[in-house]
C-alpha positions as CSV (number, residue, x, y, z in Angstrom):
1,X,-9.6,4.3,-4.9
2,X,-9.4,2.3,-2.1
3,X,-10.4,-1.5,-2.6
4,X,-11.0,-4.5,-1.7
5,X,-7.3,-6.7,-2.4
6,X,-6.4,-10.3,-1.6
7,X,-4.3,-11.6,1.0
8,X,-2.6,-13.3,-1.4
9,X,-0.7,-10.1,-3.1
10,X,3.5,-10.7,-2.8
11,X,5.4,-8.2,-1.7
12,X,8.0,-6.8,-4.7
13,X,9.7,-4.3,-2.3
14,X,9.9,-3.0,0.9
15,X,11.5,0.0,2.9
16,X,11.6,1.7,6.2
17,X,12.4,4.9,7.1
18,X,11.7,6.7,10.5
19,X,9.0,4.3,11.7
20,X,7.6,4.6,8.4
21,X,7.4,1.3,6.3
22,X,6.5,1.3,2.8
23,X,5.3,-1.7,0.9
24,X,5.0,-2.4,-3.1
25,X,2.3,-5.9,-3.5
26,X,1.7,-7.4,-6.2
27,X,-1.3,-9.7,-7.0
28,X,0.3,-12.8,-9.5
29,X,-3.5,-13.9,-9.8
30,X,-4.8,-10.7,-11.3
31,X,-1.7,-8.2,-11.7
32,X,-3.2,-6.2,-9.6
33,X,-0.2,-3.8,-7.8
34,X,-0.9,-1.9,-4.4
35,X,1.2,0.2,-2.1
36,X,0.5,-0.1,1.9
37,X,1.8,2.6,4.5
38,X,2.2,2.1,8.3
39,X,3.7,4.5,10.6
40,X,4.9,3.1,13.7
41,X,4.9,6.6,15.9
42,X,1.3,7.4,15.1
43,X,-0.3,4.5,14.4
44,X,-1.9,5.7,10.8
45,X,-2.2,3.3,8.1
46,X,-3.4,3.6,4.4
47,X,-2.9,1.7,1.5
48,X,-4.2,1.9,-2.0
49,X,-4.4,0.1,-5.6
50,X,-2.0,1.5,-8.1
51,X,-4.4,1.0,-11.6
52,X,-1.7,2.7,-13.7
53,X,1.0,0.2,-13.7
54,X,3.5,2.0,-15.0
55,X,3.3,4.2,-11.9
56,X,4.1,1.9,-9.3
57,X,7.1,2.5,-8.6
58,X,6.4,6.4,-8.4
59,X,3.7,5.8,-6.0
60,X,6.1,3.6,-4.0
61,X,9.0,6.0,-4.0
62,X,6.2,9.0,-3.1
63,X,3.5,7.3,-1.4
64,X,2.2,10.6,0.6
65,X,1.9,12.4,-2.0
66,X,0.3,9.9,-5.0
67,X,-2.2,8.8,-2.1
68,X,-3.0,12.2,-1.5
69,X,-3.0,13.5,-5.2
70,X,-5.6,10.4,-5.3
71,X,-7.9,11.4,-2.6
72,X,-6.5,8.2,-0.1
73,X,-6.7,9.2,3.9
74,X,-4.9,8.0,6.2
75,X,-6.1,5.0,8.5
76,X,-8.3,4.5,5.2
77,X,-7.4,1.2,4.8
78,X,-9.3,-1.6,2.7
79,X,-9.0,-4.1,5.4
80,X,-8.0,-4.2,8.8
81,X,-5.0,-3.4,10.4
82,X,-4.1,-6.8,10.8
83,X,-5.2,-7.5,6.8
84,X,-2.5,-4.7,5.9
85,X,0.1,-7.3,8.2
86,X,-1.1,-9.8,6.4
87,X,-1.4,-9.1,2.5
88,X,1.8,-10.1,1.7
89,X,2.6,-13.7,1.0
């Protein structure tokens, strides 16, 4: 489930909550929509492509428990720490 995504995706929404941030992207070149998760107090990162649309903003409210429903591990990452910093527009 993990994949390769642009650093061109635009962030739609964003939220932080006990060193947890929580970020909905959005790729206006393919539609593509991803959710990236970065916890500041351990250091674990994942983020993963959200194919059903219509689901996005369920996997951004819940992202523990869509990533793991989905088989996504933390400090699985498609890209680099610094890509995750960096997918947003």
């Amino acid at each position: 489930m993990n994949a390769e995504l642009p650093h061109t995706m635009r962030e739609l929404h964003s939220r932080t909550n006990d060193g947890i941030h929580v970020r909905l992207l959005w790729g206006p070149d393919d539609g593509r929509v991803a959710v990236a998760v970065a916890d500041a107090k351990t250091g674990d990162h994942f983020a993963f492509e959200v194919p059903e649309r219509d689901r996005a903003l369920h996997a951004f409210k819940h992202p523990f428990s869509y990533a793991a429903w989905h088989g996504v591990e933390a400090n699985s990452s498609f890209g680099t720490l610094a890509a995750l910093g960096e997918l947003a527009a």
